[in-house]
C-alpha positions in Angstrom: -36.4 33.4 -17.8 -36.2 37.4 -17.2 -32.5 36.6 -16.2 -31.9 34.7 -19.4 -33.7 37.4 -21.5 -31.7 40.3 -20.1 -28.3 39.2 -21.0 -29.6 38.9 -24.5 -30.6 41.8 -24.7 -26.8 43.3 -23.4 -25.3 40.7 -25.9 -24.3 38.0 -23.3 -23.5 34.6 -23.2 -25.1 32.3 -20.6 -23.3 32.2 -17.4 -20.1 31.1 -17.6 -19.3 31.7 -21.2 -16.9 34.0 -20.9 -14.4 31.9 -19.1 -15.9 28.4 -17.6 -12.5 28.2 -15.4 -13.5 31.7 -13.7 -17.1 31.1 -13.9 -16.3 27.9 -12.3 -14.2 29.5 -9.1 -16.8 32.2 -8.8 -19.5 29.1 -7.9 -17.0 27.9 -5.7 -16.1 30.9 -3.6 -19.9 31.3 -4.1 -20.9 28.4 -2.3 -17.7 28.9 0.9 -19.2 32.0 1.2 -22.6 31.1 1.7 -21.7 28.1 3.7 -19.8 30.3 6.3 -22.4 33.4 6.5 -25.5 32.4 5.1 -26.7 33.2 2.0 -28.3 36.2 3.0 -25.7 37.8 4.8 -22.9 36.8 2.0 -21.8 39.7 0.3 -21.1 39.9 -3.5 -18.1 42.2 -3.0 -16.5 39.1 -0.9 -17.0 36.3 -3.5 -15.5 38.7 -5.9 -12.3 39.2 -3.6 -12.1 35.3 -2.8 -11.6 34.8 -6.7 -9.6 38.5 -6.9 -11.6 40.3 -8.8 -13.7 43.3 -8.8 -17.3 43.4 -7.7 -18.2 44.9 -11.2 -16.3 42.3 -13.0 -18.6 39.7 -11.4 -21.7 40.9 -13.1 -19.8 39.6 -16.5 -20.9 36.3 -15.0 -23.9 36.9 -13.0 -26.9 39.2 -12.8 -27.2 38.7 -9.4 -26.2 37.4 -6.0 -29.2 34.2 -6.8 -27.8 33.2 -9.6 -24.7 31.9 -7.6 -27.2 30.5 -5.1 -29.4 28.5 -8.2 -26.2 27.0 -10.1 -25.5 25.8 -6.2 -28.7 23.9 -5.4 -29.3 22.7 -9.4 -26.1 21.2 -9.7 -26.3 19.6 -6.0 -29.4 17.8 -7.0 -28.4 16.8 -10.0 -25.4 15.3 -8.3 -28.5 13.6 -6.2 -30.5 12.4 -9.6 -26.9 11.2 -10.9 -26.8 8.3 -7.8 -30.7 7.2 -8.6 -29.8 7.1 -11.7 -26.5 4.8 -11.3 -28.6 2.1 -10.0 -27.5 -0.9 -12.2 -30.3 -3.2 -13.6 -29.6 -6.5 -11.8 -30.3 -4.4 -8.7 -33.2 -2.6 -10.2 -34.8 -6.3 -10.7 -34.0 -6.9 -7.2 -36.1 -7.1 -4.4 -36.4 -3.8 -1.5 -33.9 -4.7 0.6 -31.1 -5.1 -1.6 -32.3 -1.7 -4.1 -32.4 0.0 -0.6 -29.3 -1.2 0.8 -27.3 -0.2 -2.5 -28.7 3.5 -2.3 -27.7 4.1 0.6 -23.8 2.8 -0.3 -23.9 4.6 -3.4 -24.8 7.5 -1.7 -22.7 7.4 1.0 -19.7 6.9 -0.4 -20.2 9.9 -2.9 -20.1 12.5 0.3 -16.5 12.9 0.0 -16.6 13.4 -3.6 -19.2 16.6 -3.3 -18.1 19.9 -2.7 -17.7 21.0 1.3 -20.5 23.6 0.6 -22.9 21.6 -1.1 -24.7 21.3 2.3 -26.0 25.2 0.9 -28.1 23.7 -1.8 -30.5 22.0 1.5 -30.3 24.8 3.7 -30.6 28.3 1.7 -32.7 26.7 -0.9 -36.0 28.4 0.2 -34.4 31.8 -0.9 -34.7 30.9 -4.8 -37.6 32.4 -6.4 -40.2 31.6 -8.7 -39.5 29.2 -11.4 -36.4 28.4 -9.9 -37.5 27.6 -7.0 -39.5 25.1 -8.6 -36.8 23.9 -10.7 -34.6 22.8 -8.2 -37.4 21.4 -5.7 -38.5 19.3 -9.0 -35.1 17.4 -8.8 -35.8 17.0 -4.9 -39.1 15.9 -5.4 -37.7 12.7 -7.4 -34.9 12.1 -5.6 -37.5 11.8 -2.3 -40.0 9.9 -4.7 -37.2 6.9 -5.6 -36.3 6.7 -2.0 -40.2 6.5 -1.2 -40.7 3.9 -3.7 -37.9 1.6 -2.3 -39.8 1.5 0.9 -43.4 1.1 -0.6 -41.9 -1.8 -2.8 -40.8 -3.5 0.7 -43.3 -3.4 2.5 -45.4 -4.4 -0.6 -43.3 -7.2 -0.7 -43.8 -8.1 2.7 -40.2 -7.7 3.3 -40.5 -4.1 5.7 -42.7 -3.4 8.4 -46.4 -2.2 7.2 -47.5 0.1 10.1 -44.3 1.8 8.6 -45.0 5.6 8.6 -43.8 5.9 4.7 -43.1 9.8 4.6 -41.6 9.8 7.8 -39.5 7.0 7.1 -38.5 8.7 3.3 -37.6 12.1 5.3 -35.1 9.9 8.1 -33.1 8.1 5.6 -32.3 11.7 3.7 -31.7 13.6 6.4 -29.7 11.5 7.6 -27.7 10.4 4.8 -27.1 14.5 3.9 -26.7 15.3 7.3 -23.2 13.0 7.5 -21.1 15.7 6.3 -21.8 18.2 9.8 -20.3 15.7 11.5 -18.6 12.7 10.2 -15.0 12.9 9.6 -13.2 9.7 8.5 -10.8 8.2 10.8 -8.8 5.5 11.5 -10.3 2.2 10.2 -13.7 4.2 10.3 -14.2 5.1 6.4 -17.4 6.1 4.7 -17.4 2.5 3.3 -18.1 2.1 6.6 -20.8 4.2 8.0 -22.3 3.0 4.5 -22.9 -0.7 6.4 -24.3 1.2 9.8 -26.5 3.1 7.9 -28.0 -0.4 6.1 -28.3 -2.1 9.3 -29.8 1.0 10.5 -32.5 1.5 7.9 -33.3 -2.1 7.2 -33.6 -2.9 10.9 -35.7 0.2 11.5 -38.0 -0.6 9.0 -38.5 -3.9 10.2 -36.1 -6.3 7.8 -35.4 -9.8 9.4 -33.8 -11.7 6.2 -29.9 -11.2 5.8 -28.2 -7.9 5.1 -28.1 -8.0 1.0 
């Protein structure tokens, strides 16, 4: 990439090299920043004072403002590949219902465990360019394709409703699973454990399911 070229050409490490701690806070402010102002309005001169440095110090770590914006989104949907992936094979060889139902807890109860701004990598997304653009949207693109398959393979099996609008369905279930951090705030008795079991009886009964909640 022209980015990657560039710093060789100066003598650079890849981002981060320097200092990963630093490198590390700089995503962070990064991503606070962008969650509060947008990532077009975000400044780099702010990230740079979040983490109490100087805007021209930030440039040891970045080339530019996207950069900050691209670590964001990859490593957000590579959190999102991470929870596909972590489906163990005795539920792998099970039917729809219960792969489905075990997504949706394993992704539910990782909300708390992501970073508040993460919800950046969904929204600001569309300002990447070029390759990674396409990089990131490839990681999307599977995430959407397991969650697509788990429906197919129900109603396939007979198991989920066939007049099931399968895109439409695929799009519900993961904007509303990555929509739970605008709103929900644990409390009381009411844990993301929780909302986990709504969201199953949501999905399953939406789609049609009749047998008993795996």
């Amino acid at each position: 990439m022209a980015h990657d070229s560039a710093r060789a050409e100066r003598g650079r490490g890849p981002k981060g090299a320097l200092n990963q701690a630093r490198y590390s806070e700089i995503v962070e402010a990064a991503g606070i920043e962008f969650a509060e102002k947008g990532y077009q309005a975000a400044r780099i001169e702010d990230i740079a004072a979040r983490v109490g440095i100087l805007k021209g110090s930030l440039y040891y770590y970045i080339e530019s403002k996207e950069d900050l914006l691209f670590e964001i989104a990859d490593r957000g949907h590579a959190r999102g590949l991470g929870r596909v992936a972590a489906e163990e094979p005795e539920v792998a060889a099970a039917d729809a219902p219960t792969r489905l139902a075990a997504f949706i807890r394993r992704w539910t109860v990782m909300l708390p465990r992501n970073p508040p701004y993460l919800t950046v990598a969904e929204r600001d997304i569309r300002f990447l360019s070029g390759e990674r653009y396409e990089t990131v949207m490839e990681k999307r693109v599977a995430i959407h394709q397991y969650g697509r398959s788990l429906i197919e393979q129900g109603i396939a099996e007979g198991h989920f409703d066939p007049e099931v609008d399968v895109g439409l369905a695929t799009n519900t279930l993961f904007e509303v699973l990555n929509g739970t951090t605008r709103w929900f705030r644990p409390r009381g008795r009411l844990q993301h454990q929780d909302l986990a079991e709504w969201y199953v009886s949501l999905f399953l009964g939406g789609l049609g399911y009749e047998g008993p909640r795996p």
